[in-house]
TORLO-659179 format. One line per field, with one value per residue (C-alpha): residue in one letter; residue number from 1; y, z, x. Coordinates in steps of 0.001 Angstrom, whole numbers, plus 500000, padded with zeros to 6 digits. Example, Ala and Ser with C-alpha at 12.3 -4.5 7.8 and 13.67 -1.06 7.14 Angstrom:
# TORLO-659179
res = a|s .
n = 1|2 .
Y = 495500|498940 .
Z = 507800|507140 .
X = 512300|513670 .
This chain:
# TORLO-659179
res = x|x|x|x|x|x|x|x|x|x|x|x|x|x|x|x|x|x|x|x|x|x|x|x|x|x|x|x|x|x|x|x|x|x|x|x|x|x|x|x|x|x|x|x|x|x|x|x|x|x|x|x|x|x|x|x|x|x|x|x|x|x|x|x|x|x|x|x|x|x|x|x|x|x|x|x|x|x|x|x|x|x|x|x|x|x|x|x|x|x|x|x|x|x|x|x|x|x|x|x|x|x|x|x|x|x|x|x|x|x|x|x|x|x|x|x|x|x|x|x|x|x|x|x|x|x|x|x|x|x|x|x|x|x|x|x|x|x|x|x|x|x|x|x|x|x|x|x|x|x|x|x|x|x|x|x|x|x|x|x|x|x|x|x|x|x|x|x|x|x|x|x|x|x|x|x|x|x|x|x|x|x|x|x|x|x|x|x|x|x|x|x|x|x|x|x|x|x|x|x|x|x|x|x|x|x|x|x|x|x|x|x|x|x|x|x|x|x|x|x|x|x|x|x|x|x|x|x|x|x|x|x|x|x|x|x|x|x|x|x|x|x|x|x|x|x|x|x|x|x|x|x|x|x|x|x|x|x|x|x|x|x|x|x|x|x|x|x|x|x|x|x|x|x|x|x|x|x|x|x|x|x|x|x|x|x|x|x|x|x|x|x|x|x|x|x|x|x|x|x|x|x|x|x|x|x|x|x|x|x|x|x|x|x|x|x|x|x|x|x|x|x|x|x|x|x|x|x|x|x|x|x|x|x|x|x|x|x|x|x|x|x|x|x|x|x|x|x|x|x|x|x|x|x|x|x|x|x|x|x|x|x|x|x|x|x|x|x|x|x|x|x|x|x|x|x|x|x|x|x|x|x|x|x|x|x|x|x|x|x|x|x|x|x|x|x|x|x|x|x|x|x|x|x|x|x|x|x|x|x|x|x|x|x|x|x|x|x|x|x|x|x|x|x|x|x|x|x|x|x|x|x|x|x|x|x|x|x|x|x|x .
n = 1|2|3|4|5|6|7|8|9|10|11|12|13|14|15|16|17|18|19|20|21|22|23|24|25|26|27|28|29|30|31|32|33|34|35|36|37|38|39|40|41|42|43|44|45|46|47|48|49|50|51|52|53|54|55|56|57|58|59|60|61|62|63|64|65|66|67|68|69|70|71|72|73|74|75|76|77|78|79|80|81|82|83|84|85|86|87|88|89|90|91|92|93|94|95|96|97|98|99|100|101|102|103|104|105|106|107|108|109|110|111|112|113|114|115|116|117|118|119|120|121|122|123|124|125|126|127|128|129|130|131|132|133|134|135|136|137|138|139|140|141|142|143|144|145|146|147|148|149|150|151|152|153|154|155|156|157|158|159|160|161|162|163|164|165|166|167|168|169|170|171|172|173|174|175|176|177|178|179|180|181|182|183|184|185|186|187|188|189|190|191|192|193|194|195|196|197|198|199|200|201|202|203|204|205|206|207|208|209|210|211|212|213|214|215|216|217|218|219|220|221|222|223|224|225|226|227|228|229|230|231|232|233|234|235|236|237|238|239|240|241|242|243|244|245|246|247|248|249|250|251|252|253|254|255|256|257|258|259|260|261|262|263|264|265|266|267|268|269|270|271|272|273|274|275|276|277|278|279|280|281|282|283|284|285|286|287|288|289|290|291|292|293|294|295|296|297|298|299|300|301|302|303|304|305|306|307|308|309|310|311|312|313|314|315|316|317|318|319|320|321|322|323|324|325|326|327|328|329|330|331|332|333|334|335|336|337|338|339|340|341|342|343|344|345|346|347|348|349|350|351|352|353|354|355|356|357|358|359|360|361|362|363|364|365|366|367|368|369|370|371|372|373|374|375|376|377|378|379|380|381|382|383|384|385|386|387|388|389|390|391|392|393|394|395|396|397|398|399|400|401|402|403|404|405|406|407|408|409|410|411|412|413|414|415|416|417|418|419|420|421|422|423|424|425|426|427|428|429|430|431|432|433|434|435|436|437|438|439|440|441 .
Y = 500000|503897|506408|507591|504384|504614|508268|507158|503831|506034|508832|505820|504730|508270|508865|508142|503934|502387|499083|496161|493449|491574|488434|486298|483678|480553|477587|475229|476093|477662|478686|481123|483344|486757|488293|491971|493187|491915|488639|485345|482851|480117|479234|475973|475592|475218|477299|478537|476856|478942|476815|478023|479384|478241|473970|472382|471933|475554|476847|479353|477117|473704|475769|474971|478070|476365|472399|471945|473043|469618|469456|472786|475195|478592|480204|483957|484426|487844|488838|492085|492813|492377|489756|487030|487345|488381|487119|488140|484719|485301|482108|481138|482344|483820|486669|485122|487506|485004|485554|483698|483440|482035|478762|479548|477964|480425|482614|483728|487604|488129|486651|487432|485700|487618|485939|487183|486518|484904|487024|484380|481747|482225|481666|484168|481316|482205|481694|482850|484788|483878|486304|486886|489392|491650|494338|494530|498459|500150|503602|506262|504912|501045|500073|498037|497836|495140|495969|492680|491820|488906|487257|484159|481573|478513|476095|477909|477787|476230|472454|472548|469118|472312|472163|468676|468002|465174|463230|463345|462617|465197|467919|467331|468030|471378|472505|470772|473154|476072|475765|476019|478661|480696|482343|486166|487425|490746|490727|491658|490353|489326|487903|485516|486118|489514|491065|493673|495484|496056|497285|495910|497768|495139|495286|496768|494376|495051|494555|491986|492705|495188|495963|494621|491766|490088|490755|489390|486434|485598|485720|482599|480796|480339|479726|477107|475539|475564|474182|471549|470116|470683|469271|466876|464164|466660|467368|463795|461979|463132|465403|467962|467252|468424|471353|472348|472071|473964|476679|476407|476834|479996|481403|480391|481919|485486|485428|483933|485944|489149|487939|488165|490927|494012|492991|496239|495563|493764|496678|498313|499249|500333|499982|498706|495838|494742|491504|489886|489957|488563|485421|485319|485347|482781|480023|477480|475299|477170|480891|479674|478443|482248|483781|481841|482824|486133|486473|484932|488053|489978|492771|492048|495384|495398|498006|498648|498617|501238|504582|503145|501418|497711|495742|494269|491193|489307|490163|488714|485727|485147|485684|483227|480252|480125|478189|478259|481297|483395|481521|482571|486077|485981|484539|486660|490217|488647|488021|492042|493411|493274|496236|498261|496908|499147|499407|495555|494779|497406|495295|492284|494817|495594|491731|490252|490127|487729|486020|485137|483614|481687|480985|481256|479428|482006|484621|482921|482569|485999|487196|485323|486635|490106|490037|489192|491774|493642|497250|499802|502368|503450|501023|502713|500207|500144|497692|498063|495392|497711|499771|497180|498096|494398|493517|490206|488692|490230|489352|486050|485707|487448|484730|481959|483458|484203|480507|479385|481844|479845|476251|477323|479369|475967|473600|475711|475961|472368|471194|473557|472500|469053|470034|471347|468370|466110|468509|468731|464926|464458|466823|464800|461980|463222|464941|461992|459781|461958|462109|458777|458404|461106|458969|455674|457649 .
Z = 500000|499057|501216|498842|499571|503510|503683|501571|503925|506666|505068|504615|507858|509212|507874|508659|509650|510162|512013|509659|511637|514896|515450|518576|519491|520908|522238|521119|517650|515136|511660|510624|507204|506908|503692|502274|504112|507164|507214|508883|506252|508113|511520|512936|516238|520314|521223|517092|516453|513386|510264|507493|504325|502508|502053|503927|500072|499542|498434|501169|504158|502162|502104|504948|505586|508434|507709|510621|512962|512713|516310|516830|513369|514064|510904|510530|506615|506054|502204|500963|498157|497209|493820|497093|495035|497851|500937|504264|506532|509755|511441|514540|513350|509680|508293|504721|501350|498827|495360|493869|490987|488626|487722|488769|491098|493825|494434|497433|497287|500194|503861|507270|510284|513343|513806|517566|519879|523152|525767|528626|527933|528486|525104|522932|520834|517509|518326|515911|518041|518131|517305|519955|518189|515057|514268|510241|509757|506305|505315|502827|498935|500303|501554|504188|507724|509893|513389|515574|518677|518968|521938|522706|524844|526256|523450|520960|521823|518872|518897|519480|517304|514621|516402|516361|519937|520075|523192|525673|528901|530389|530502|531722|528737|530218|529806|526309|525310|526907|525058|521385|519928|518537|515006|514847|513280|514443|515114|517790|521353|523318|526495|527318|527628|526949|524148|520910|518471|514914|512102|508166|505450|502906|499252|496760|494493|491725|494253|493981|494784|497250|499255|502585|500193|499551|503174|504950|502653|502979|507182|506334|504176|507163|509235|507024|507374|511122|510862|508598|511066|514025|513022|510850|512292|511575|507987|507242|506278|502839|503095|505127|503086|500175|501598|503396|499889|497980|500724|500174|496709|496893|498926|496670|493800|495206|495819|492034|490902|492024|491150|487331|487505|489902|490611|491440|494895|496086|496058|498233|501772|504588|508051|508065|505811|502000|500872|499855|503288|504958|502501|503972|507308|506836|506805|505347|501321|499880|499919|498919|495993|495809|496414|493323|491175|491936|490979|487989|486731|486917|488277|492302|493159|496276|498999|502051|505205|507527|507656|508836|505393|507004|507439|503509|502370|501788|505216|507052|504961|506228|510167|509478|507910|504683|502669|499514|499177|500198|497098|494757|496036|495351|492329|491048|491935|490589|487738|487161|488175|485153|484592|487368|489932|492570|492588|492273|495086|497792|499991|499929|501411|504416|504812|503800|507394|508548|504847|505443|508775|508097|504386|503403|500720|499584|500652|498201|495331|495421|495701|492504|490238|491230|490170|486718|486141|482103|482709|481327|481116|477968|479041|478919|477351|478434|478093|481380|483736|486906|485626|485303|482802|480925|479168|479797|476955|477408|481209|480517|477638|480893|482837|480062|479619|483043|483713|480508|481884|485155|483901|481843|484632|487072|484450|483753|488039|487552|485138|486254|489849|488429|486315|489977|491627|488819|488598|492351|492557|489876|491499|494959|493324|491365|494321|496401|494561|493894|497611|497977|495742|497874|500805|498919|497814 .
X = 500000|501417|501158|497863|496558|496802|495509|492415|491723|492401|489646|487289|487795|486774|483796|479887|480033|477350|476868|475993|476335|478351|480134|480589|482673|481312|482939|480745|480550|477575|477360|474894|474039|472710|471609|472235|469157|469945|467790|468829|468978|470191|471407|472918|474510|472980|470305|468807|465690|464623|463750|466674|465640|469032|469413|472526|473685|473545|477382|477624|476225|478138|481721|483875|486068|488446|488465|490648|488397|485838|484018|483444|483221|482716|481018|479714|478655|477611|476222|478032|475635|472230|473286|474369|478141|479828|480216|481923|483048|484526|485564|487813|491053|490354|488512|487954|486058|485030|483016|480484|479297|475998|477822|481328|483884|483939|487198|489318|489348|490977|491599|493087|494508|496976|499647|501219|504519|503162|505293|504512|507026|510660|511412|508804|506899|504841|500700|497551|495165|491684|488571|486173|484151|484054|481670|480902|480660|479305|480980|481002|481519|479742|483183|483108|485266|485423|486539|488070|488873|491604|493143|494920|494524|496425|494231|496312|499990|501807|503337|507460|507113|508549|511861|513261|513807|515981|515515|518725|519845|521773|518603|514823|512340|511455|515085|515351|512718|513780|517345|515506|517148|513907|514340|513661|510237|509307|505417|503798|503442|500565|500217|497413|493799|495173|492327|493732|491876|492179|490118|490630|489428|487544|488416|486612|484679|486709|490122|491834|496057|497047|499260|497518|495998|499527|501238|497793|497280|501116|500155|497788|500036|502345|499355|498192|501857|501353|497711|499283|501949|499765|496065|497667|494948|492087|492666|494105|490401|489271|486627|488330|491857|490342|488898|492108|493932|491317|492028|495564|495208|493100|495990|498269|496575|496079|500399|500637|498108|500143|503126|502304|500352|500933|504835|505684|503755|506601|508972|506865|507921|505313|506064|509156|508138|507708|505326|508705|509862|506844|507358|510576|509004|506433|508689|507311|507639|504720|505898|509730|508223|506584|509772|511536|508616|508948|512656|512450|509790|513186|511161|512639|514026|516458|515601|516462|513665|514861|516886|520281|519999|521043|517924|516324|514733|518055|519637|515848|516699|519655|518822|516437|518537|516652|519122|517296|516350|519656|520959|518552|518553|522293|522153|519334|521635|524663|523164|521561|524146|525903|523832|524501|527043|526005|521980|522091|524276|523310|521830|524427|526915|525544|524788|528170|529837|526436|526611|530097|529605|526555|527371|530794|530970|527935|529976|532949|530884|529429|532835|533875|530485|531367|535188|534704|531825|532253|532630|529986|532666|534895|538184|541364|544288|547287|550326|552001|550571|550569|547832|545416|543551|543154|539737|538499|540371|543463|543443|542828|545793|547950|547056|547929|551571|551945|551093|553449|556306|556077|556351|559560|561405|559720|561455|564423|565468|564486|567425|569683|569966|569805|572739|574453|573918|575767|578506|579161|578440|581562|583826|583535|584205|587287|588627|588090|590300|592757|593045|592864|596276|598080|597811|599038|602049 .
């Protein structure tokens, strides 16, 4: 999002609201659907006896917005428009837009979950808040603003299955635990049963890539990771597998989606942050795959995040150990900076003293690509070797009689001391017997 985009969400925002409709959690679960007008078209769950105008089979009511959730789904579907295309779903964890169209497969527009740092435990773990309410407000231009209220709660502290504890005998599994060396992602911390607020400005109808589109969906694509490793069990029969996948999918296709089409939303930078980073962030296969995509657009320009001009994509990359894609990125600015040496490489700088600890032979290679770069410069020839001023060619033919040179003087030092040595082993020998017939005289 520009800076003209967050003073118009933040007009929006500001002006007349009015309250559409409201959202509570519930323990036990409930799913209920209310049209444009505000009618109840269906309600499931303890305590609603109301006979539902829409069928169990009905796409909205049939469409399973968090599969991993079996026992207990939480489902609030409110209809944006009076055509039934769009449709609001707020669940336990996700805020989820989907069209749907006469006929058509219906489409992810745009989804949410709130990721948080859970400041309770000695070592800061990664949790997804849960939403206890949200308030559906109308304002000026039929934009819509949906105001939650998240919290966490010891039912949603993460698995450390993530971390490869390997069993041992010198500590007690507490300690094992506490000695995980947690990787650095920069959100923001909670502590439990502790309640936040934030307000998300829905996209248009005709919006699908923003700014806040890409960095929230990119949230949920770790999330999903999470959910993956964590409710393996839930999502492992095959009706709610191939829900969860379709989800995944959907995700997938907003990040692709963007990719191809509004690159340049990548390059942005707001708050400290650009979408590229928060794939780095994430963690998890399905945004590395994103990251590689994106790279290969050419369109990947490197920036820096904050004033001291030290923090970037690449450098989050490497504070996080992701292998994979510190290559690429280095790869992908060797390889443009044939162009322009400087703008391509101004973020591997800064980042070379941690590249060259964690990945030396990185560090090596990089080192290598960058020596050999062709100048874009006139080149000024010269003949005297201590001006270097060699073209490729030239510096290579150097190299091939310097190497030539060596091997004769190598050969030459060779023979000659071989030379010495048979000389000086004839001259003991002559002087040794003509000593020996001095004495027998």
């Amino acid at each position: 999002m520009t800076e003209i985009e967050k003073e118009l969400a933040t007009d929006i925002m500001k002006k007349t609201e009015k309250v559409v409709e409201r959202h509570n959690f519930l323990e036990q679960g409930f799913t209920k659907v209310i049209s444009y007008d505000g009618d109840r078209l269906y309600e499931s769950g303890p305590g609603y006896e109301r006979d539902p105008v829409l069928r169990n089979d009905h796409p909205i009511v049939e469409l399973r917005i968090e599969p991993w959730n079996v026992y207990n789904p939480v489902k609030s579907a409110f209809i944006l428009d009076d055509k039934g295309e769009r449709v609001l779903f707020i669940g336990k964890q996700t805020v989820q837009l989907w069209i749907f169209g006469s006929g058509a497969k219906p489409r992810l527009q745009y989804i949410w979950c709130k990721p948080l740092k859970d400041n309770d435990r000695k070592v800061p773990t990664t949790v997804y808040a849960t939403i206890k309410e949200a308030i559906l407000k109308k304002v000026q231009g039929d934009r819509f603003v949906l105001q939650v209220t998240y919290t966490i709660s010891s039912k949603d502290k993460r698995s450390f299955s993530k971390f490869g504890i390997q069993p041992t005998h010198e500590f007690s599994l507490r300690e094992r635990i506490q000695r995980v060396k947690k990787r650095p992602r920069n959100i923001e911390a909670i502590s439990d049963n502790e309640s936040r607020e934030e307000e998300l400005l829905l996209p248009s109808e005709d919006e699908f890539a923003t700014f806040n589109t890409i960095t929230h969906t990119s949230y949920v694509l770790g999330f999903l990771d999470h959910i993956e490793r964590k409710y393996w069990i839930q999502i492992g029969s095959d009706n709610s597998g191939h829900h969860f996948q379709e989800l995944l999918q959907q995700c997938s296709n907003i990040i692709y989606d963007a990719i191809q089409s509004h690159t340049h939303l990548f390059n942005q930078i707001v708050k400290g942050q650009s979408p590229l980073e928060v794939l780095i962030r994430c963690d998890c296969k399905h945004t590395d795959k994103m990251i590689k995509a994106l790279l290969k657009t050419n369109k990947h320009i490197p920036r820096f995040h904050d004033s001291d001009r030290t923090k970037s994509a690449l450098s989050r990359a490497i504070s996080l150990g992701k292998t994979e894609v510190v290559h690429s990125m280095l790869n992908y600015y060797c390889r443009r900076a044939s162009e322009n040496p400087v703008s391509w490489t101004i973020t591997v700088v800064p980042a070379y003293n941690k590249l060259r600890l964690m990945y030396p032979d990185f560090a090596l290679e990089v080192m290598e690509k960058l020596s050999y770069l062709p100048s874009t410069k006139n080149i000024e020839r010269s003949d005297r070797e201590e001006n270097f001023a060699f073209s490729k060619v030239e510096e290579l033919a150097h190299e091939a009689d310097d190497t030539t040179w060596q091997k004769f003087k190598m050969l030459y030092h060779k023979s000659e001391r071989r030379i010495d040595h048979e000389v000086n082993y004839e001259t003991r020998n002559i002087f040794g017997e003509s000593l020996s017939l001095v004495l027998n005289e």
